[in-house]
ZADREN-394442 format. One record per residue: x, y, z negated of N, C-alpha, C in turn; residue in three letters; residue number from 0. Coordinates in pm, 1 decimal, padded with zeros to 6 digits, always signed. Last residue first. Layout:
+----------+----------+----------+----------+----------+----------+----------+----------+----------+------+-----+
|       nu |       nv |       nw |      cau |      cav |      caw |       cu |       cv |       cw | type | seq |
+----------+----------+----------+----------+----------+----------+----------+----------+----------+------+-----+
|        X |        Y |        Z |        X |        Y |        Z |        X |        Y |        Z |  ALA | NUM |
...
+----------+----------+----------+----------+----------+----------+----------+----------+----------+------+-----+
REM end
This chain:
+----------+----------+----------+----------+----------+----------+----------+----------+----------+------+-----+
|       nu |       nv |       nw |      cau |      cav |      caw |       cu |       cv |       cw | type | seq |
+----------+----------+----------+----------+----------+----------+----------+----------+----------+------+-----+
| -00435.9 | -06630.2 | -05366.7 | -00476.1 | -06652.9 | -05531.2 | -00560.2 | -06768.7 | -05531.5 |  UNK |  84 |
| -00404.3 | -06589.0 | -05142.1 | -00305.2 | -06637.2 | -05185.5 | -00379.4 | -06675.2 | -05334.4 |  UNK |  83 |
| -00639.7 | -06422.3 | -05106.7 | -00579.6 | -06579.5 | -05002.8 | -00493.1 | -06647.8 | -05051.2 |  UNK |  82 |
| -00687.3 | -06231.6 | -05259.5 | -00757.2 | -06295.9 | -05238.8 | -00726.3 | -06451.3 | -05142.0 |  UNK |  81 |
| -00431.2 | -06067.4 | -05179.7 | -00420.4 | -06100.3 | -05312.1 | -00576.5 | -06230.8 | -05326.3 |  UNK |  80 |
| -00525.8 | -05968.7 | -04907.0 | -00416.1 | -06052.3 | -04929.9 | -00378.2 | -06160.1 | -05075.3 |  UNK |  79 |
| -00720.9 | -05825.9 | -04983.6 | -00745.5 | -05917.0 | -04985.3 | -00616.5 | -06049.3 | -04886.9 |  UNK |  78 |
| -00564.5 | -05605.3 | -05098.0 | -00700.8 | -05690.5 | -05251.2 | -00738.4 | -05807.4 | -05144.1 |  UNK |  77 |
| -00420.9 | -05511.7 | -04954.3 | -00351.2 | -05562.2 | -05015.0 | -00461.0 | -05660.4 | -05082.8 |  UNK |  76 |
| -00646.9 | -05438.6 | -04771.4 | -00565.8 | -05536.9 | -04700.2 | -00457.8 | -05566.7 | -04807.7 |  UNK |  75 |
| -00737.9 | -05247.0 | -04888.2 | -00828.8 | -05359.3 | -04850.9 | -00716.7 | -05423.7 | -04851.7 |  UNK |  74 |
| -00487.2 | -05053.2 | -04968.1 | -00576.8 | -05124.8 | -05095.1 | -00694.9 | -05206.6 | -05046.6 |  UNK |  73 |
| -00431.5 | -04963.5 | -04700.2 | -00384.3 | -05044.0 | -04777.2 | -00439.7 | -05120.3 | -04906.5 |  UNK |  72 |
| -00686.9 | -04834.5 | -04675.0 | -00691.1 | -04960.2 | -04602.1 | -00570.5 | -05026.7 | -04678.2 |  UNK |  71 |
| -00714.9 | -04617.5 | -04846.0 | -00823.1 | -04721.4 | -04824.5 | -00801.4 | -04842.2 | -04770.4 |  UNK |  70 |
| -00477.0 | -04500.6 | -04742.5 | -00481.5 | -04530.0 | -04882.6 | -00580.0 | -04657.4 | -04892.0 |  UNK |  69 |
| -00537.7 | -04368.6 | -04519.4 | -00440.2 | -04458.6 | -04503.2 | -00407.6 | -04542.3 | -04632.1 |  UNK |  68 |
| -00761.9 | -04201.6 | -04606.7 | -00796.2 | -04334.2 | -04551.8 | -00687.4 | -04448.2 | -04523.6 |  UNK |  67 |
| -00594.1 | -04034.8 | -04756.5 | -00688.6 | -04096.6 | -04800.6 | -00786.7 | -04225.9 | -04736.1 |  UNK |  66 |
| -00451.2 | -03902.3 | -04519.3 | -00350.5 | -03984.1 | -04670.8 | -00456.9 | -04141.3 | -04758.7 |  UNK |  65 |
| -00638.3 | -03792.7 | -04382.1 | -00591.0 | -03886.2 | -04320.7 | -00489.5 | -03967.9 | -04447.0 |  UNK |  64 |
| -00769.6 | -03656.7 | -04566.0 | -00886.6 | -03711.8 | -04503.6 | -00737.9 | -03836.2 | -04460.1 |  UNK |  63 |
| -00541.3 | -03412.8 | -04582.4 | -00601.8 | -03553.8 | -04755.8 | -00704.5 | -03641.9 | -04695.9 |  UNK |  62 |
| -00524.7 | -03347.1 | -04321.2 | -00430.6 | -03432.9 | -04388.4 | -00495.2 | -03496.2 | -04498.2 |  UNK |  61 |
| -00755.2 | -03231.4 | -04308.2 | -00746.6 | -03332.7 | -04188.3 | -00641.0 | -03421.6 | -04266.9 |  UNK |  60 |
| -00737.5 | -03005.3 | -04485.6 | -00865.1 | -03138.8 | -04500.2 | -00806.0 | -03239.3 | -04441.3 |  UNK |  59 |
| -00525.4 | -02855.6 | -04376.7 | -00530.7 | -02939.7 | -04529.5 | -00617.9 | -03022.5 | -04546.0 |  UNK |  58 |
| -00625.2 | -02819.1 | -04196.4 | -00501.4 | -02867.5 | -04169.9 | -00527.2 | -02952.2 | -04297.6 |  UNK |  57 |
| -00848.5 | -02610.3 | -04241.0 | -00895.0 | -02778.0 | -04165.0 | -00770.5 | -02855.9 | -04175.6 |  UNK |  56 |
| -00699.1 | -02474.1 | -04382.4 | -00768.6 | -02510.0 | -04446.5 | -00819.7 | -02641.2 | -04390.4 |  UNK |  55 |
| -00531.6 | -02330.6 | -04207.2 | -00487.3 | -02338.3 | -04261.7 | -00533.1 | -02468.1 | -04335.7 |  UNK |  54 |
| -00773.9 | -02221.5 | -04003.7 | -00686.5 | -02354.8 | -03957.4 | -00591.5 | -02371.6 | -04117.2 |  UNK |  53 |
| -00855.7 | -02034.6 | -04206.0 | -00955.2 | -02149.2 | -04169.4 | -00896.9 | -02253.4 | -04101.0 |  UNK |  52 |
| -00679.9 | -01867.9 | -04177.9 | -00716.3 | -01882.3 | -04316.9 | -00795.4 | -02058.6 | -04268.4 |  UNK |  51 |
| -00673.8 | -01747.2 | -03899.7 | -00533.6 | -01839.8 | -03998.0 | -00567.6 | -01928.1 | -04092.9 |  UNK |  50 |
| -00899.6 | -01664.2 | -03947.6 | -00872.6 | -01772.7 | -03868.9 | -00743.4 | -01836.2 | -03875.7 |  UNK |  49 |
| -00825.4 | -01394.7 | -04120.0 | -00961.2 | -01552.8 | -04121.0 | -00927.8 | -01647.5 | -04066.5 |  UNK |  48 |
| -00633.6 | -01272.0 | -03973.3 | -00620.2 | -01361.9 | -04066.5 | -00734.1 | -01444.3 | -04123.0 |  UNK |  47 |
| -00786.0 | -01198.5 | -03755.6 | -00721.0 | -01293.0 | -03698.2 | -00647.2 | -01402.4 | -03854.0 |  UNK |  46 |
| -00983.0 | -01051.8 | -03880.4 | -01000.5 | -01193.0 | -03792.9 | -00885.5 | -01271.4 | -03749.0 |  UNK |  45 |
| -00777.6 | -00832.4 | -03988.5 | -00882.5 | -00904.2 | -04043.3 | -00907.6 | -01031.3 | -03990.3 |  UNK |  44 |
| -00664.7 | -00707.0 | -03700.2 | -00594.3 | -00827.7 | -03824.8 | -00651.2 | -00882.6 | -03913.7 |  UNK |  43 |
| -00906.5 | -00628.2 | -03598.8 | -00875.5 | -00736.4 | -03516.5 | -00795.1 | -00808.9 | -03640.0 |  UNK |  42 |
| -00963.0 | -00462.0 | -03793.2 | -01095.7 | -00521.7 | -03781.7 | -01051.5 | -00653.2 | -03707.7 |  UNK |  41 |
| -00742.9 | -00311.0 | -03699.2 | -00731.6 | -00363.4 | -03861.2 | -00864.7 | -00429.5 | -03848.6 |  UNK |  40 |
| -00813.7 | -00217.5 | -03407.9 | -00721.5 | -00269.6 | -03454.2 | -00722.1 | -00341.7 | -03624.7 |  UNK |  39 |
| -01035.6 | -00065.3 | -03475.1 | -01046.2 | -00203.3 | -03405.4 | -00937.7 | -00278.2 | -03457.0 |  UNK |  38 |
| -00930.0 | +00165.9 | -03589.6 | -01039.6 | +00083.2 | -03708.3 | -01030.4 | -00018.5 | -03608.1 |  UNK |  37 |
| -00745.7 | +00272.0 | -03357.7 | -00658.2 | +00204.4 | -03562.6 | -00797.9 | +00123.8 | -03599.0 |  UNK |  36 |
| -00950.3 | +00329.7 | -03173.5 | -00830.2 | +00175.7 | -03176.0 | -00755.6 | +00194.0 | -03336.8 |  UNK |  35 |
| -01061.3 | +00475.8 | -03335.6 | -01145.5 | +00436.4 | -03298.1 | -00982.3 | +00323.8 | -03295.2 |  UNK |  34 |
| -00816.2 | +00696.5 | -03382.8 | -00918.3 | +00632.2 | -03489.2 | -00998.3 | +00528.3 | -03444.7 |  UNK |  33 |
| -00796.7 | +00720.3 | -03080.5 | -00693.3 | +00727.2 | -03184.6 | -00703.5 | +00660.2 | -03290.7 |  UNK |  32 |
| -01043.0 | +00865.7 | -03049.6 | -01042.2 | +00751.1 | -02969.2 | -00865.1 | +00705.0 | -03051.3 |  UNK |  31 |
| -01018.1 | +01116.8 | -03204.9 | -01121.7 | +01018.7 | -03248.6 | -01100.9 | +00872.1 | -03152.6 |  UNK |  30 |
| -00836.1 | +01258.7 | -03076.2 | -00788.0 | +01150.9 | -03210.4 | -00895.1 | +01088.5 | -03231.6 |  UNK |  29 |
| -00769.0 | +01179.1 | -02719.9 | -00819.0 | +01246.4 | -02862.5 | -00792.5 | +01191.1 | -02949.9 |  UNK |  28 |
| -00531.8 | +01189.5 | -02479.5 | -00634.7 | +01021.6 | -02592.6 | -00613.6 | +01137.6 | -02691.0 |  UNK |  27 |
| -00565.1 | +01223.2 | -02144.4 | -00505.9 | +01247.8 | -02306.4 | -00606.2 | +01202.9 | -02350.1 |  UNK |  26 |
| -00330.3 | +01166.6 | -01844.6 | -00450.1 | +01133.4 | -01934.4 | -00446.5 | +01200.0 | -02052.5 |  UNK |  25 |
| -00124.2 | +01194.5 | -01635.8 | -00260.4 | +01286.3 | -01659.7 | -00349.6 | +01317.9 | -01798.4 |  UNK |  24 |
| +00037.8 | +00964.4 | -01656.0 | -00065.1 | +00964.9 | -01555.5 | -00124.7 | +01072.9 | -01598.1 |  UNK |  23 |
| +00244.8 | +01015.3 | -01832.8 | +00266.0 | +01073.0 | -01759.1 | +00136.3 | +01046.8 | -01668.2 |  UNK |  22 |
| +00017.3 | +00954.1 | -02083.6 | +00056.4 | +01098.2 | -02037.1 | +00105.7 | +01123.2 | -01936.8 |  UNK |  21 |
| +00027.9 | +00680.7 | -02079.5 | -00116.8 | +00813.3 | -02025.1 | -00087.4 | +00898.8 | -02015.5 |  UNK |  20 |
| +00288.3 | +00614.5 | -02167.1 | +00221.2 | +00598.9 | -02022.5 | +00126.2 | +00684.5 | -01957.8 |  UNK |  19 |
| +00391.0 | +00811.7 | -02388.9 | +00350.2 | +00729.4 | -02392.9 | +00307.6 | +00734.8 | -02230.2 |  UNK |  18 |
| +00770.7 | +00873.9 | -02397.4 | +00623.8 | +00946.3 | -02371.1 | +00560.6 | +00841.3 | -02355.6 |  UNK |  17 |
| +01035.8 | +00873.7 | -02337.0 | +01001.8 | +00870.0 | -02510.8 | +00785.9 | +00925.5 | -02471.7 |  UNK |  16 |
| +01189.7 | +00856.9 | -02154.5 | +01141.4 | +00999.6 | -02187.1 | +01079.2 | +00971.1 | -02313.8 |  UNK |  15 |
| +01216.3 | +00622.4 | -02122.4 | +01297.7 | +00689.2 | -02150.3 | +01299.9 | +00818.5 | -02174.2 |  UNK |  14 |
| +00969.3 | +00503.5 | -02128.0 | +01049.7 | +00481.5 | -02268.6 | +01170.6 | +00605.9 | -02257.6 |  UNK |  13 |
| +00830.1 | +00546.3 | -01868.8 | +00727.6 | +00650.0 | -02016.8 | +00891.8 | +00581.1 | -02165.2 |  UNK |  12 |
| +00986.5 | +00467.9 | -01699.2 | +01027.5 | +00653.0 | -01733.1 | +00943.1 | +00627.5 | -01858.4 |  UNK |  11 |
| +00908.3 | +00220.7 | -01759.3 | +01053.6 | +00243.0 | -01793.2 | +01074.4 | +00399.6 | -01840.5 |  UNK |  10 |
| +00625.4 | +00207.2 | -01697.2 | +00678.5 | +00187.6 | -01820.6 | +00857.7 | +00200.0 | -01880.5 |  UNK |   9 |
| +00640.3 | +00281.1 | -01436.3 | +00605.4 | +00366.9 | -01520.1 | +00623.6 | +00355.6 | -01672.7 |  UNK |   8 |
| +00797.2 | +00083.0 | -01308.7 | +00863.4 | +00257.0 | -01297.2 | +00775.2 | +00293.3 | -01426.9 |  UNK |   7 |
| +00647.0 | -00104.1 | -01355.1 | +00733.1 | -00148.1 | -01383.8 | +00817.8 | +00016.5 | -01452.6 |  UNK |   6 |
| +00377.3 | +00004.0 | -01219.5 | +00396.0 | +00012.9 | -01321.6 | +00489.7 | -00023.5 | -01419.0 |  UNK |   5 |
| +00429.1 | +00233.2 | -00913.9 | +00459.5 | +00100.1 | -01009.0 | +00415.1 | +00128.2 | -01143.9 |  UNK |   4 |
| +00082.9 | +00410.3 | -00851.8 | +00272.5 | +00421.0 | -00919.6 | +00270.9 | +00268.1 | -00965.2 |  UNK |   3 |
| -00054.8 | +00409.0 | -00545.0 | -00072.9 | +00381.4 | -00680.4 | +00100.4 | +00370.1 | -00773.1 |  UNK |   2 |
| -00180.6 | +00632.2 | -00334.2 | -00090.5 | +00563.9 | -00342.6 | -00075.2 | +00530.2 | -00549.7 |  UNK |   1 |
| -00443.0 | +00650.8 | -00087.0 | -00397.7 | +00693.6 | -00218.2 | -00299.0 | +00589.9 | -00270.9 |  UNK |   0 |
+----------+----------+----------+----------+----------+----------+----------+----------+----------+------+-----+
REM end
């Protein structure tokens, strides 16, 4: 049994304007139609959470790192100011 490129098949399914499954045979009901739209918007949901949440460690990691680079200048100036004084 001989299997179709799929290079061929994605070229004829554009130029005929047809989606792939069709020329193999196939047909996608609307409930399986519905079924990938609700995954789909369930997937952009998560994926913007997780934007949301690197967004958020970005912002910690930076005032964590401003804030310790802060700490040490103010040791090392208070006790510069301690040797000399």
């Amino acid at each position: 049994m001989s299997v179709p490129d799929s290079d061929m098949l994605i070229s004829l399914s554009e130029v005929l304007e047809t989606p792939v499954s069709t020329l193999l045979g196939e047909t996608v009901t609307e409930a399986e139609v519905d079924n990938l739209k609700a995954i789909s918007e369930k997937l952009e949901v998560i994926n913007l959470q997780l934007a949301q949440r690197k967004t958020t460690r970005r912002k910690i990691i930076r005032w964590l790192l401003v804030s310790l680079c802060a700490i040490i200048l103010i040791l090392n100036y208070s006790r510069l100011c301690h040797e000399c004084g």
